[in-house]
N, C-alpha and C positions, 0 to 999 in steps of 0.2 A: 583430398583431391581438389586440386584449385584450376578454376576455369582460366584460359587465357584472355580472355576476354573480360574475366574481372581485373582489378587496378586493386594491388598490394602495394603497402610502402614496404623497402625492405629491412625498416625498423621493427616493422609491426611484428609481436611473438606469437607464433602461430602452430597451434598443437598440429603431429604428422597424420591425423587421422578427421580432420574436420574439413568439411566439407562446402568449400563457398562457389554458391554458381556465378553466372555471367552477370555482368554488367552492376557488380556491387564493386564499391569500393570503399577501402578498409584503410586510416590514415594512419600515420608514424603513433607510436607509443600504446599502443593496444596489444592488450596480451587474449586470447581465444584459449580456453581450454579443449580435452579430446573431449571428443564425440561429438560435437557443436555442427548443427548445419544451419547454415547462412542461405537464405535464395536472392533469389536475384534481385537488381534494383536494392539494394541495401545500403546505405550510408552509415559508417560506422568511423566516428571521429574520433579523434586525440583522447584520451585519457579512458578510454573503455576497457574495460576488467572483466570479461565474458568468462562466465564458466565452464562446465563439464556437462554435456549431453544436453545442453539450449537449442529451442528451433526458435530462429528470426526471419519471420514469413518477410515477402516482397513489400517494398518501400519505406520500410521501419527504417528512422533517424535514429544512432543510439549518439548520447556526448555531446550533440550538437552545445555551443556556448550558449549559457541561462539569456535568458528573453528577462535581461534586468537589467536596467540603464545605469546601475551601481557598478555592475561586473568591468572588471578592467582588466580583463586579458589574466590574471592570477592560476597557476596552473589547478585544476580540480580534474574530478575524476566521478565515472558511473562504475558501479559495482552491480554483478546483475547475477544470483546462485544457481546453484547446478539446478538440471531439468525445469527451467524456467523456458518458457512460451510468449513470444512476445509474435504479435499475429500482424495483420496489415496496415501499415500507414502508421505505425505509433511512435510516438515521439517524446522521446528521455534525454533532461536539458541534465548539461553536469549543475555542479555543485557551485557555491560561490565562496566566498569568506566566512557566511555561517557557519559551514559542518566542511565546505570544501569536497564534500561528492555526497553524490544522489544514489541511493540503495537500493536495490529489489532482491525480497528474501529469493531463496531455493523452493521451487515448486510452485510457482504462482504462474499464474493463467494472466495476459494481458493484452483482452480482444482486440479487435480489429478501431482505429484512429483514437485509441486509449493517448492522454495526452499525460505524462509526470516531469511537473517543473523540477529546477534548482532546490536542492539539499530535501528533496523528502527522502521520508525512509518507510520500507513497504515491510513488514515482515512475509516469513518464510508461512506458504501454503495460501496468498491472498489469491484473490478472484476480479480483478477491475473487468465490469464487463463493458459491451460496444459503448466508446464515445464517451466514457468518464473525462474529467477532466480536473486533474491538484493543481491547485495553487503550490507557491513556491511553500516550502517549510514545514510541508501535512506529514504526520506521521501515521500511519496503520499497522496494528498488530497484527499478531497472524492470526490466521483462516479467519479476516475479517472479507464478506463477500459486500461490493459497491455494485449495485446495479447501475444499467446502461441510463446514459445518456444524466448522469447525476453532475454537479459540480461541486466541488470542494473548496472552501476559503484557504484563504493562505494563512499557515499558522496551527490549521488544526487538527485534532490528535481524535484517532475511531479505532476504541478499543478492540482489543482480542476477541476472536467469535461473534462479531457485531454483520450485522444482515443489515444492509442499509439500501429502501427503495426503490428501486428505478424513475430517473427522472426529479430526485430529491437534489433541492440546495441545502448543500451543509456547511453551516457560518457556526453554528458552536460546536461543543467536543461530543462524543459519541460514545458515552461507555462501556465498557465491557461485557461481551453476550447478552447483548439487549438484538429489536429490533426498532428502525426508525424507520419513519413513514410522514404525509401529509406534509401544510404548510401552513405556517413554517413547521418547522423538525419536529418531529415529536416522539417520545416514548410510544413503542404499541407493544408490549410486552417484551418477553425474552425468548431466545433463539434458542426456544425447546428443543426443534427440529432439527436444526444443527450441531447442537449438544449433547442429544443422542447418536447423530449419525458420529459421533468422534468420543463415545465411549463412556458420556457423563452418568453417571445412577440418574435414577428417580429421585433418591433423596439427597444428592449434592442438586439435582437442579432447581430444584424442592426451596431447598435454601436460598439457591441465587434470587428464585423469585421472591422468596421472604423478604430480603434485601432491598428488592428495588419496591414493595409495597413501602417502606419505610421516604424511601426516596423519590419515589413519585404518585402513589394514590393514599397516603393519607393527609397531603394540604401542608407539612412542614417545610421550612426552609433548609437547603443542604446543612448547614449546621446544626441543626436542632434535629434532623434525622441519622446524620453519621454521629451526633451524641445516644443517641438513641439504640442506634444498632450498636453500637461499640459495649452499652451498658446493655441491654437487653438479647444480642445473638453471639453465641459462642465463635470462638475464634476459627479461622479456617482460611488457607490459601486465595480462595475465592473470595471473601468478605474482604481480607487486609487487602487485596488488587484492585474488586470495586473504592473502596473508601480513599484509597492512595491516589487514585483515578480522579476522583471529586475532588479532594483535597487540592491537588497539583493543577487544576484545569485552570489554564491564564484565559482562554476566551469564556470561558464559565459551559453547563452542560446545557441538552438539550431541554425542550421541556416537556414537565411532564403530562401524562394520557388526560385529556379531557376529553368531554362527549358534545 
């Protein structure tokens, strides 16, 4: 049901059951999948790839061209997954010549003046809560939850199942089902709590903290602790993800828990 008072281009691909109210407008080359409701005051620009059963509350910007004085008009694209939430005022810049579009998984929650630059990519089941804000190039995995009003450098990568702060600046990487906290960033254990709520045993989490004891509270440097755990903790999903995490980190990780 489309309002008349909303502004469609009549390029734009528009599933017969999605729903945009008044005074939003939707530019040429945007595909909307069914069930999708659009409110009002919505700006939804060139290269936007909306899923299946999305809500995009009042004045959210989706596509708008990257905030990057590099960018030269090159076509890119926002990709945004089914039953994803994108709440008031938020704003998702496309892509540039890095990856060429900016991603948000399927099922993510993203409150109200959430800001995600050029070429990030958010996995499926994230949390940004009020007023986050990524740098261009951040990657998050999924059911990683960013409290409000945090900012993100450009470049960096916060693992799977990570619970990161409210009000935290985060300049290095964030590993996997930890939590981060203080300032600068720091280890403050692992995300017990949300590792239960999504199904982990006792003794897979059991390990993960094994893990990061190796990696943050006995004083080694990440080499000399992912030698350590590689020789000393049995092999497992969880471990090869942390250590490949460490391994691959280009800004390096956060640090670790001191008193």
């Amino acid at each position: 049901m489309n309002q008349p008072l909303a502004y469609i281009h009549p390029e734009a691909k528009i599933a017969r059951n999605v729903v945009i109210e008044p005074f939003t407008t939707i530019h040429k080359n945007v595909t909307v999948e069914e069930g999708t409701w659009i409110g009002p005051n919505v700006t939804i620009f060139e290269g936007a790839r909306i899923g299946k059963n999305c809500k995009i509350y009042p004045g959210a910007s989706i596509a708008a061209i990257p905030q990057d004085l590099k960018y030269e008009g090159e076509e890119t694209e926002v990709f945004i997954g089914d039953n994803t939430v994108i709440r008031e005022y938020v704003t998702i810049s496309r892509g540039t010549t890095d990856r060429y579009k900016t991603t948000i998984g399927k099922n993510c929650l993203l409150m109200a003046y959430v800001h995600v630059a050029h070429d990030c990519v958010i996995g499926d089941n994230c949390i940004l809560v009020n007023a986050v804000q990524l740098a261009g190039h951040v990657t998050i995995d999924e059911y990683a939850i960013v409290g409000g009003s945090s900012a993100v450098h450009q470049f960096v990568k916060i693992g799977a199942h990570v619970m990161v702060s409210g009000g935290s600046l985060v300049r290095k990487d964030i590993p996997p089902y930890t939590k981060a906290a203080r300032e600068p960033l720091t280890y403050c254990g692992i995300n017990s709590i949300g590792l239960r709520r999504r199904g982990f045993s006792s003794d897979k989490i059991n390990e993960i903290q094994e893990i990061y004891r190796y990696l943050f509270l006995r004083g080694l440097n990440n080499s000399k602790a992912i030698d350590l755990v590689e020789l000393e903790l049995s092999p497992s999903k969880e471990r090869d993800e942390i250590l490949k995490f460490v391994r691959t980190s280009d800004r390096g990780i956060m640090k670790g828990y001191s008193y």
